[in-house]
Every structure is written in C-alpha cells, then in structure tokens.
C-alpha positions as CSV (number, residue, x, y, z in Angstrom):
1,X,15.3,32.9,-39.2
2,X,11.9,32.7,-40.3
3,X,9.5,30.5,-38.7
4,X,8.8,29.0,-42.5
5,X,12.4,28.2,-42.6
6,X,13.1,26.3,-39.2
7,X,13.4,22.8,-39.0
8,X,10.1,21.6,-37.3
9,X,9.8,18.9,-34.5
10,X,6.8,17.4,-33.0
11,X,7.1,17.2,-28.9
12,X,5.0,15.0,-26.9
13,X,3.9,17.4,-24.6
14,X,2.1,17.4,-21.3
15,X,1.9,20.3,-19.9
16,X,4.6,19.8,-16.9
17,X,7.5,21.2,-16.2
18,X,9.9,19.1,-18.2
19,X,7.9,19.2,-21.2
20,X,7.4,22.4,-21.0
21,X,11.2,23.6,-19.9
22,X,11.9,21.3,-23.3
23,X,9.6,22.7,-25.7
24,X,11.2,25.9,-24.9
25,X,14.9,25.1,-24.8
26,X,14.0,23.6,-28.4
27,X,12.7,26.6,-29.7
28,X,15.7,29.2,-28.2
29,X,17.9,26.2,-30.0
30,X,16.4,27.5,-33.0
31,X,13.4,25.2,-34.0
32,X,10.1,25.7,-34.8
33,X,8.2,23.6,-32.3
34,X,4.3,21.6,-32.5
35,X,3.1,20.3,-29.2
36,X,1.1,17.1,-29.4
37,X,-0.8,16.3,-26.4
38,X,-2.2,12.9,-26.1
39,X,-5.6,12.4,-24.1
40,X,-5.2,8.7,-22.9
41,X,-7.3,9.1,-20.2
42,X,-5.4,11.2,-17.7
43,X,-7.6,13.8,-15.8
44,X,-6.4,16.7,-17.1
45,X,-7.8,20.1,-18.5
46,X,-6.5,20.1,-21.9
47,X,-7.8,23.5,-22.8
48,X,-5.1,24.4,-20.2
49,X,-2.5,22.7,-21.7
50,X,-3.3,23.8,-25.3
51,X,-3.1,27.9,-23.9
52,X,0.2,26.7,-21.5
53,X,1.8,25.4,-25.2
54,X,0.9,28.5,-26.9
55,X,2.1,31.1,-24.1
56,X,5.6,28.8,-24.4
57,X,5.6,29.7,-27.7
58,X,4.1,26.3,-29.7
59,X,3.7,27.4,-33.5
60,X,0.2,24.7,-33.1
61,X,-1.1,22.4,-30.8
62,X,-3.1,19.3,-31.4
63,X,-4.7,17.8,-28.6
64,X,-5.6,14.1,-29.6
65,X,-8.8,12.0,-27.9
66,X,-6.9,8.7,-28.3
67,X,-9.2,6.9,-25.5
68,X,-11.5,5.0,-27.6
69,X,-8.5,3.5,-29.5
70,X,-6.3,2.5,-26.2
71,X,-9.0,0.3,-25.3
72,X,-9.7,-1.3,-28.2
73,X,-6.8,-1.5,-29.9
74,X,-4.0,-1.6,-26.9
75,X,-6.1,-2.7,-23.6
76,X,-8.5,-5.6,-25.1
77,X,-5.2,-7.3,-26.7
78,X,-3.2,-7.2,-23.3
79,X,-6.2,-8.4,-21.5
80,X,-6.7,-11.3,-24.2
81,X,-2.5,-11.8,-23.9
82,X,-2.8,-12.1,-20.1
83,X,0.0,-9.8,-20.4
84,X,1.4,-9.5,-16.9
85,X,4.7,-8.1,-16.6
86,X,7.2,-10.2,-13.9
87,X,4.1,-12.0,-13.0
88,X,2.2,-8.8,-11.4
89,X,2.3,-5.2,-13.1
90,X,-0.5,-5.0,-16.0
91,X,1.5,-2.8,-17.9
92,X,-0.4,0.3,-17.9
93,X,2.5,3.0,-18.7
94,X,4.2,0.3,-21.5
95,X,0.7,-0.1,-23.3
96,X,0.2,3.8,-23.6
97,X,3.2,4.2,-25.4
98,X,3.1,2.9,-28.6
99,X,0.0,4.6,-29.1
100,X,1.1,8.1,-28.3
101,X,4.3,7.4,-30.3
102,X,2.3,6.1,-33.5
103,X,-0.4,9.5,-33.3
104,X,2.9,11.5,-32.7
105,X,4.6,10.2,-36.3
106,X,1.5,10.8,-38.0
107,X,0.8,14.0,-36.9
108,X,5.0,14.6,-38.0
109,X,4.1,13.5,-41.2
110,X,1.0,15.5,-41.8
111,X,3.1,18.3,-41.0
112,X,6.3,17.5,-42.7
113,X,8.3,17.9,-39.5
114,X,11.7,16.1,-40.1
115,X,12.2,15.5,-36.2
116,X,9.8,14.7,-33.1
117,X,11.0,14.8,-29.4
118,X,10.0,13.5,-26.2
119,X,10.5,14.0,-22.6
120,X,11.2,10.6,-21.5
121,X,14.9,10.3,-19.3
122,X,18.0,8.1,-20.2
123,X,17.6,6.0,-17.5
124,X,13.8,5.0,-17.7
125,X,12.0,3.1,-20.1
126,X,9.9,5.0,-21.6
127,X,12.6,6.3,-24.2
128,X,13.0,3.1,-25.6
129,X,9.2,2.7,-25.9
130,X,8.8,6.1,-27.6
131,X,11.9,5.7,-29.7
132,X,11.3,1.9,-31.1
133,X,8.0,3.0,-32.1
134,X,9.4,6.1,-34.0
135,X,11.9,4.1,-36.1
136,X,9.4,1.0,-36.8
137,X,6.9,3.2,-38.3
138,X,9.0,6.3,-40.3
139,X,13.0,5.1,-40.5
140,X,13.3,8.2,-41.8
141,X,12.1,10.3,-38.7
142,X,15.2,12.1,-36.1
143,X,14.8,11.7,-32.8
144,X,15.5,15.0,-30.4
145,X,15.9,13.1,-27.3
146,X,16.8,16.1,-24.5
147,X,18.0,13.7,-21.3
148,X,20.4,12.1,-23.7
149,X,21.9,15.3,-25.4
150,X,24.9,16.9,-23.9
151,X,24.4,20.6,-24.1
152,X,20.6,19.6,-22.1
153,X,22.3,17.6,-19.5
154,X,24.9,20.6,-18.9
155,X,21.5,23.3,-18.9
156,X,19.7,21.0,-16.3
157,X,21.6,19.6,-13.7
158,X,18.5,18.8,-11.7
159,X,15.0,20.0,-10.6
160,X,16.2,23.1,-9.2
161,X,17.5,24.6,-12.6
162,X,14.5,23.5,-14.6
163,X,12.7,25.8,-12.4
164,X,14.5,28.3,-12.8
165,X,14.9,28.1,-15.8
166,X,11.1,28.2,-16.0
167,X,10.9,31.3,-13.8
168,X,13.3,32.9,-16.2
169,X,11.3,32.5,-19.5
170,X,7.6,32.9,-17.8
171,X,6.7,29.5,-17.5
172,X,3.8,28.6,-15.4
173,X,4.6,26.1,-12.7
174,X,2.0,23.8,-11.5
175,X,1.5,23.1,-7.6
176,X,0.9,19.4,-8.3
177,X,4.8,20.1,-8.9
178,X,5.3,20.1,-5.1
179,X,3.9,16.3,-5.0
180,X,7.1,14.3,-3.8
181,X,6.7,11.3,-6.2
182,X,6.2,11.4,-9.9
183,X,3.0,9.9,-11.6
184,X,1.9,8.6,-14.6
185,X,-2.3,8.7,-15.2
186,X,-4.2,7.0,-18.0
187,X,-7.3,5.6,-18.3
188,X,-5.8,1.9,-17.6
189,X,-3.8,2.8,-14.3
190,X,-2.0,5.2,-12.5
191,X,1.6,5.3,-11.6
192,X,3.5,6.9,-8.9
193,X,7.0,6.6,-8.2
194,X,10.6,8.2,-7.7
195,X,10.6,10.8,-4.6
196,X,9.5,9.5,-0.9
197,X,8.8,6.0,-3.0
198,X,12.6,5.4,-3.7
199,X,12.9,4.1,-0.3
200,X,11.6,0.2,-1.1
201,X,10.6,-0.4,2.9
202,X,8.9,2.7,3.1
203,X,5.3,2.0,3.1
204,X,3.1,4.6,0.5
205,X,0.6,6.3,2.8
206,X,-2.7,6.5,1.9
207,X,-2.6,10.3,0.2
208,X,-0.1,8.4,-2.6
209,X,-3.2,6.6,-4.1
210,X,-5.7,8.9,-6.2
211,X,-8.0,6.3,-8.1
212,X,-8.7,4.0,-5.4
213,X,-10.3,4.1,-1.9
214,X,-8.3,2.1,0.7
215,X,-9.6,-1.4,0.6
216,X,-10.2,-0.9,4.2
217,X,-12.6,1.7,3.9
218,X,-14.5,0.1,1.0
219,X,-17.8,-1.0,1.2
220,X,-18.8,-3.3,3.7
221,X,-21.0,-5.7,1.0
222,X,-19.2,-7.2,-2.1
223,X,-20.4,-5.8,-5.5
224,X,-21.4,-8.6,-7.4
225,X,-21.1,-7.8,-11.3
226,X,-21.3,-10.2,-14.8
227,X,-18.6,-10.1,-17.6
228,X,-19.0,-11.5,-21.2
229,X,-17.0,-12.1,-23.6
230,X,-16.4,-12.9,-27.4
231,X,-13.6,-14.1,-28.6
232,X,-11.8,-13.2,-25.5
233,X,-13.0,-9.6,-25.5
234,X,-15.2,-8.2,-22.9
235,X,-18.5,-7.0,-24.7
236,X,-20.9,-6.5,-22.2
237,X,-20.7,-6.0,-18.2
238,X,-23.7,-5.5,-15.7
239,X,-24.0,-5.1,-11.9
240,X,-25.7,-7.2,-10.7
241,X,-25.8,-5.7,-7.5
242,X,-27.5,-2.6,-8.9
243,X,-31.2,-2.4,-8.5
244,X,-31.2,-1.0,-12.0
245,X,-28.8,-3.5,-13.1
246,X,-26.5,-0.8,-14.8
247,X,-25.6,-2.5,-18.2
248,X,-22.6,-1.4,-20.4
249,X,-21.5,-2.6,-24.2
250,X,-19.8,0.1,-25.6
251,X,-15.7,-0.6,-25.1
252,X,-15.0,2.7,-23.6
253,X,-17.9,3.2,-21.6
254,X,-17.7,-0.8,-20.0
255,X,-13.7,-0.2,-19.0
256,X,-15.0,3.2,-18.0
257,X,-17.3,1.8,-15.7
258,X,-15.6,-0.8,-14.2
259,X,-13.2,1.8,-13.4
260,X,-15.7,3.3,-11.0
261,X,-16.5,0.2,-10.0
262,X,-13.2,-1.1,-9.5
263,X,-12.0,2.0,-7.7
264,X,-15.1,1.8,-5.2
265,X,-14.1,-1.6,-3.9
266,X,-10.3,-0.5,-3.3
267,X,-9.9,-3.2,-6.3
268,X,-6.1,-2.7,-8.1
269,X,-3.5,-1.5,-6.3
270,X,0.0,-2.9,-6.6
271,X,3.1,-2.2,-4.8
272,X,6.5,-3.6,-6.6
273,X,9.9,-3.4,-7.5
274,X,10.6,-3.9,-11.1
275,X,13.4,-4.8,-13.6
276,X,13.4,-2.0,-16.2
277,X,14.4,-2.7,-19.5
278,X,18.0,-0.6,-19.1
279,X,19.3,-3.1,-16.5
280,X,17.8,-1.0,-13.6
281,X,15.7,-1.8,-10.7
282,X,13.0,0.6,-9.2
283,X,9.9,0.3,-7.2
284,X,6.3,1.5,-8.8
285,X,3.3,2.1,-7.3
286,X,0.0,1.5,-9.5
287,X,-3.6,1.3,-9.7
288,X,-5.1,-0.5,-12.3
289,X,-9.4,-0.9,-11.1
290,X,-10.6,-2.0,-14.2
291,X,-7.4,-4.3,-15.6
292,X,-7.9,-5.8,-12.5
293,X,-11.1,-7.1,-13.0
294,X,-11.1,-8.0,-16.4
295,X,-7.7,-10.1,-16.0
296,X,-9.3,-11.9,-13.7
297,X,-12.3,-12.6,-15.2
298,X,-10.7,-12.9,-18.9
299,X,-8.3,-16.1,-16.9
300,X,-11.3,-17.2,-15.6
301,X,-13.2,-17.5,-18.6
302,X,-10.3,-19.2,-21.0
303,X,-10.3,-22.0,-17.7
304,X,-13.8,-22.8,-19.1
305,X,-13.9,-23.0,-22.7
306,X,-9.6,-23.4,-23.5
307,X,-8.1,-26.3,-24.1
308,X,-5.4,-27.6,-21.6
309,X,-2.4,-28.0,-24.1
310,X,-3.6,-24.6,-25.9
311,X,-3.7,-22.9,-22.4
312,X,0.1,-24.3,-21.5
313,X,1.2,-23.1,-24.9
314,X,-0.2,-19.7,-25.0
315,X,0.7,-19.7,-21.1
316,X,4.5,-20.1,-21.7
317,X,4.7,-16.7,-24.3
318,X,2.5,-15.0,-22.0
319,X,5.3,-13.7,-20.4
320,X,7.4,-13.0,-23.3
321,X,4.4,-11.0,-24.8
322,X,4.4,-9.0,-21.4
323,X,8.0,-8.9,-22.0
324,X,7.4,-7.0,-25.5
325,X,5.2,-4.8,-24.2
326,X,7.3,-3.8,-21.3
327,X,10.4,-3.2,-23.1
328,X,8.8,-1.2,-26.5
329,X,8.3,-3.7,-29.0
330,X,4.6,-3.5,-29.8
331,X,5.5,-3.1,-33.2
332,X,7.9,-6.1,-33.9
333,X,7.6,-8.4,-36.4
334,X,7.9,-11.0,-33.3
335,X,5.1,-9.4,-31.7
336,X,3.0,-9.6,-35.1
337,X,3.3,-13.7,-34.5
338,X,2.4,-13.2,-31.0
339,X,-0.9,-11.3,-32.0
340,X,-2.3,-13.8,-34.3
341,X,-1.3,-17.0,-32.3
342,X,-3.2,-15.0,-29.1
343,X,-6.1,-14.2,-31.3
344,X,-6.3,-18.0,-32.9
345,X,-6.7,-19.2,-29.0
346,X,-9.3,-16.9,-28.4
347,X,-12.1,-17.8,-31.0
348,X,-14.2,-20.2,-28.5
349,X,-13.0,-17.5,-25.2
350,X,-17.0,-17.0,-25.2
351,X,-19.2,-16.8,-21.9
352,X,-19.7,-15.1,-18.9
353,X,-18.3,-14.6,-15.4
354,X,-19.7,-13.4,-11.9
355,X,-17.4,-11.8,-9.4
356,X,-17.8,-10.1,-6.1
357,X,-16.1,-6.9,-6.1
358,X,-15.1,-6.7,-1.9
359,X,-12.3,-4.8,-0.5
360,X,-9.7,-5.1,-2.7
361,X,-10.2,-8.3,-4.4
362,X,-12.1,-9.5,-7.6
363,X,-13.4,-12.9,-6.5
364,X,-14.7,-15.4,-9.9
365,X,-17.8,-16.9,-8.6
366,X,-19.3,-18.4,-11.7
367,X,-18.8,-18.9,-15.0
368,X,-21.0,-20.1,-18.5
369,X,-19.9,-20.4,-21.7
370,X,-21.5,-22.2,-25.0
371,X,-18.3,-23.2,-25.5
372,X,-17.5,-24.7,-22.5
373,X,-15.4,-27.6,-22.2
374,X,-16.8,-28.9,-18.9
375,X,-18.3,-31.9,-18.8
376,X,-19.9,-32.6,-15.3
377,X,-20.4,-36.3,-15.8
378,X,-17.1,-36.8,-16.6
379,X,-15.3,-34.4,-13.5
380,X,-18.7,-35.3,-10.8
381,X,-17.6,-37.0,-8.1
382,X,-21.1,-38.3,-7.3
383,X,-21.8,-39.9,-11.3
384,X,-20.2,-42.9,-12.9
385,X,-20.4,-41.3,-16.5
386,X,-18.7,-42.1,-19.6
387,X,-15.4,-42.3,-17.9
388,X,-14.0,-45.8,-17.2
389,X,-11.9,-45.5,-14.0
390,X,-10.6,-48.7,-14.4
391,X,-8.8,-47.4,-17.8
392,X,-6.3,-45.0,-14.8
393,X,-4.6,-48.2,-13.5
394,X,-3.0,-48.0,-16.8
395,X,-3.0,-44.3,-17.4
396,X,-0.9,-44.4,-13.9
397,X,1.5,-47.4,-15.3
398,X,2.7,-46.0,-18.6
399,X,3.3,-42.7,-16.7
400,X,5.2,-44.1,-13.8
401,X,7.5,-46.2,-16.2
402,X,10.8,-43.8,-16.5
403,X,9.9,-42.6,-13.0
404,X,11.1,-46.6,-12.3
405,X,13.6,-46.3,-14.6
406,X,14.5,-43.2,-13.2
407,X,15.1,-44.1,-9.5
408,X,16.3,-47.3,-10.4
409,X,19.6,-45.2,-12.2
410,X,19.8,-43.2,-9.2
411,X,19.8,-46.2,-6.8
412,X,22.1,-48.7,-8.1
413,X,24.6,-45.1,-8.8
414,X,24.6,-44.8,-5.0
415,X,25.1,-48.0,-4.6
416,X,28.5,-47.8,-6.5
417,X,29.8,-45.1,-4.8
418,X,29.2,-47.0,-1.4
C-alpha cells in the first residue's frame, strides 16, 4: 500500500520507549504515522526526538513550542482557580493535557488524518484527559488508544517485551530507561512515580527529586521576593533580595524565574497518595517551585482585596474546578461557567505580596493592594474608629437565638427519655 493511500494518525510522541514501540507497531499495522511532540517545558533535546521519530519511520514530525501558551492560557487560570486537587497536588500533569490534546487535533486536521493516538495506559488518567479533549473539540476524530486494544495488550505483556520488541526493529533505547520510577516533566512540575515509589511507606531518597535542592541544603538566608498582580494574574515579580533587584513581566519569563528561584530554596515538593479518576489509588511524587509560590501568594492577595461571601463562594467550587481539571474536563460546558464566575471574582485581585523564599516554604509577609478591603480603623485594636462596639451585644443576641432554641430542644428531649 502506498503511503498516499494509508489511513493517517497523529501520535503524541515523546521520544520514549512506549511511544516509540507504538509509533512503530502502528505503522507495521499498516498506517501511515505523524509524530507530534509537544514542548511543554520538559528538558529535553527535541532535535533528538524529531531524528528518533524519523529513524522509526514517522512520514513528518512537528515539534510544537506550546510553553508560552501553558502559562497563559492553562497555568494563570489554575492559579486564579486556586485549583488544588484533594486539597494538595497543583495539578501539573492534568493541566498539560488538554493543551497537548487540543495542538494534537489541530495538527490532525491540518493534515486530514482521520485518527490520532496516544500513549497513555488504561489504568491511568491520562487517557481520559487526552481522549475527552479529542471528542469535545472534533466528534468526528478515532481514537487509536494501544493499552486498551487487544491485539497490543497480547504484543506487550510488560516492559520486557517492549524492549525487545525495540531491539528487534532498531529502536534506540534511552538509559534514563533504567530509572526505577516513571516521570512526567513540564514546565509547571515534575512527576515521578510507579517503580521503587509504589511502596507508600517507602521514603523517596534524595536522587528521586530533579528540580529541587533538598530543603535541607538550601540556603541558609530566606529570599525575599515581590508578586503583583491584575486581576488575579501575576504580572510582574522582583527579588528583592537581589542587589540588582532582578525584575520579570513577561508571563514566561516571570514563571520561568520563579522556577529558579523556587527550586533554589527547596520550595515545592509534595509527597501524596491520590484518588485517580478510574477508581484507583496511587502515590505521586511532585515538584511544583514556581506553582508553589504563586498559590501562595495569589491566596494571599484575594485575603486582601476579596470579599468574604465572594471568597466562601468561589472557595466551595474550588475544589470541584480542581476536580475538572483532574479528571479531563477542561473543555466542558460546566467548566466554561466555572471560568467566567473565577474570572468575575478576580477583577479587584490587584496588589502585591512579599514572601521569604527559606528552605522549603513560601512565607506571605506583606501585602498592598488599591483595592484593598482593609480598613485599619475598623480591625485596630488600639483605635475606637467608626465601629460601634456596643452595636455586638446585639450582633451576639440575634446570632445566639436558635443556638437557645436549639439546646433547649435537645434538653427538654433528654429529659423525656429519663
């Protein structure tokens, strides 16, 4: 068969073994295959990749700098969100996703490929991230989905026949391959997991983490930096501590930054087990310097210049936004609601924090904002100022009424039962 006349699919492609071992099973199963390779940030050498995809026998490669665009587009929004998944992970995998999935269609459409394929397993969720994506954006599109196809799963009952199956074609295998944990690297975070980390009580050694120094051997004297923001995103960020007090505006370059900054101070590193969105439990390993910080900072900020009953609102669908994120559903109709009620409560999130960056932690140690709710008059301790304290003694008595009533119930039903 001609390669004018095979069906075409679009792989996310890495450059690793699976990907690889994929892109070729694909084309011996008689397709004409077009790696995409998404630079989100990972360190990587993507000249390599593009010459790896070619010797595997890609018909074309495109390598896509999608770092600008994950910042602004998927990073900022999460930050504004205070999207935290189950209260600690910052969602640095889940966030990636949609974006590689949404260059991916596009790139299947430009090229009129009927199908694109990933490399994502069907017990993860990564495949649900990938494949939600694909249907909300081209209905049309067929998913080649290897881990979940039968005649794959008979091929590749494990690691050791994917290698050998790579030594048998001529595929180049990679000596990070020998790593005992897997990892995912972006320019939010990295994740490692699965291997020696499958073990829950087993404690990562130090030669797990790669972005950040141990907070143990950072720096002896705290960083001190400033963070402003507009409308809830970060604009500008400066240390402080920096006797040419290094100054940063441009969206990439500021996360960029506090990356390095973050990463210095041994800021970001989180150690969980998680609830996947398939029902299964498994323990990650992340470091996220820069989402660190600006979480921090970005919660710190809204305390300033949000009101209270906006704040418990928009705190109460925090977690189903993180929930969204998590699970694939960046582009839902119910996410769409979440975006412009997050983006309503963040037009007076203006102002700026100071933090001390010190072993580990991201300490708020001042904040401004011309927004700003605070009123010291009315919170000082030491001045009478507008506020009557008198007016409390009935503040207190309207609140304490159906405490009575309440108590009273509970009493006299005791009584009765005596």
């Amino acid at each position: 068969m001609s390669m004018h006349n095979k069906k075409r699919v679009v792989l996310a492609y890495s450059g690793g073994l699976d990907t690889s071992v994929i892109l070729k099973w694909l084309i011996n199963d008689g397709y004409e295959v077009i790696a995409f390779v998404a630079d989100v940030g990972q360190e990587e050498d993507f000249e390599k990749v593009r010459e790896k995809a070619l010797k595997v026998g890609a018909s074309k490669v495109y390598v896509c700098d999608l770092k600008r665009e994950f910042v602004t587009d998927y990073i900022f929004p999460a930050i504004k969100g205070n999207a935290v998944y189950e209260s600690r992970y910052l969602l640095g995998t889940a966030l990636a996703r949609p974006l590689i999935a949404k260059e991916q269609i596009a790139i299947a459409e430009k090229e009129g490929a009927e199908y694109v394929s990933h490399g994502a397993t069907g017990k993860g969720n990564d495949q649900v991230r990938f494949e939600l994506t694909y249907y909300a954006l081209n209905p049309k599109i067929k998913v080649i989905a290897p881990w979940k196809t039968k005649e794959f799963l008979e091929t590749f009952q494990g690691r050791p026949d994917m290698i050998a199956y790579a030594e048998k074609h001529g595929i180049e295998i990679k000596s990070t391959l020998a790593k005992p944990y897997s990892e995912d690297d972006n320019l939010f975070h990295i994740s490692h997991e699965a291997g020696i980390l499958e073990d829950p009580a087993c404690e990562a050694s130090d030669d797990v983490y790669s972005k950040t120094v141990s907070p143990e051997k950072a720096p002896d004297v705290a960083t001190k930096i400033m963070i402003e923001f507009q409308d809830g995103t970060p604009v500008k960020v400066q240390n402080l501590s920096d006797a040419k007090t290094t100054t940063k505006t441009d969206p990439l370059e500021l996360f960029t930054y506090l990356n390095e900054l973050g990463a210095q101070n041994g800021i970001g590193r989180l150690d969980m087990v998680e609830n996947r969105f398939v029902g299964i439990k498994s323990r990650g390993v992340y470091e996220t310097p820069a989402g660190t910080i600006l979480h921090a900072a970005h919660r710190d900020i809204e305390g300033i210049a949000m009101d209270r009953e906006v704040m418990r609102l928009k705190d109460m669908f925090c977690a189903k936004f993180s929930e969204l994120i998590y699970n694939g559903f960046w582009f839902s109709p119910e996410m769409d609601f979440l975006m412009q009620a997050i983006e309503r409560s963040q037009s007076a999130i203006d102002g700026k924090v100071y933090l001390k960056l010190y072993k580990g932690n991201a300490y708020c140690v001042g904040r401004e904002s011309a927004s700003s709710l605070y009123d010291k008059e009315l919170s000082s301790m030491d001045i009478q100022g507008g506020f009557n304290q008198q007016d409390s003694a009935g503040f207190i008595r309207i609140h304490s009424i159906r405490l009575m009533a309440h108590h009273a119930i509970m009493k006299n039903k005791l009584a009765r039962k005596k």
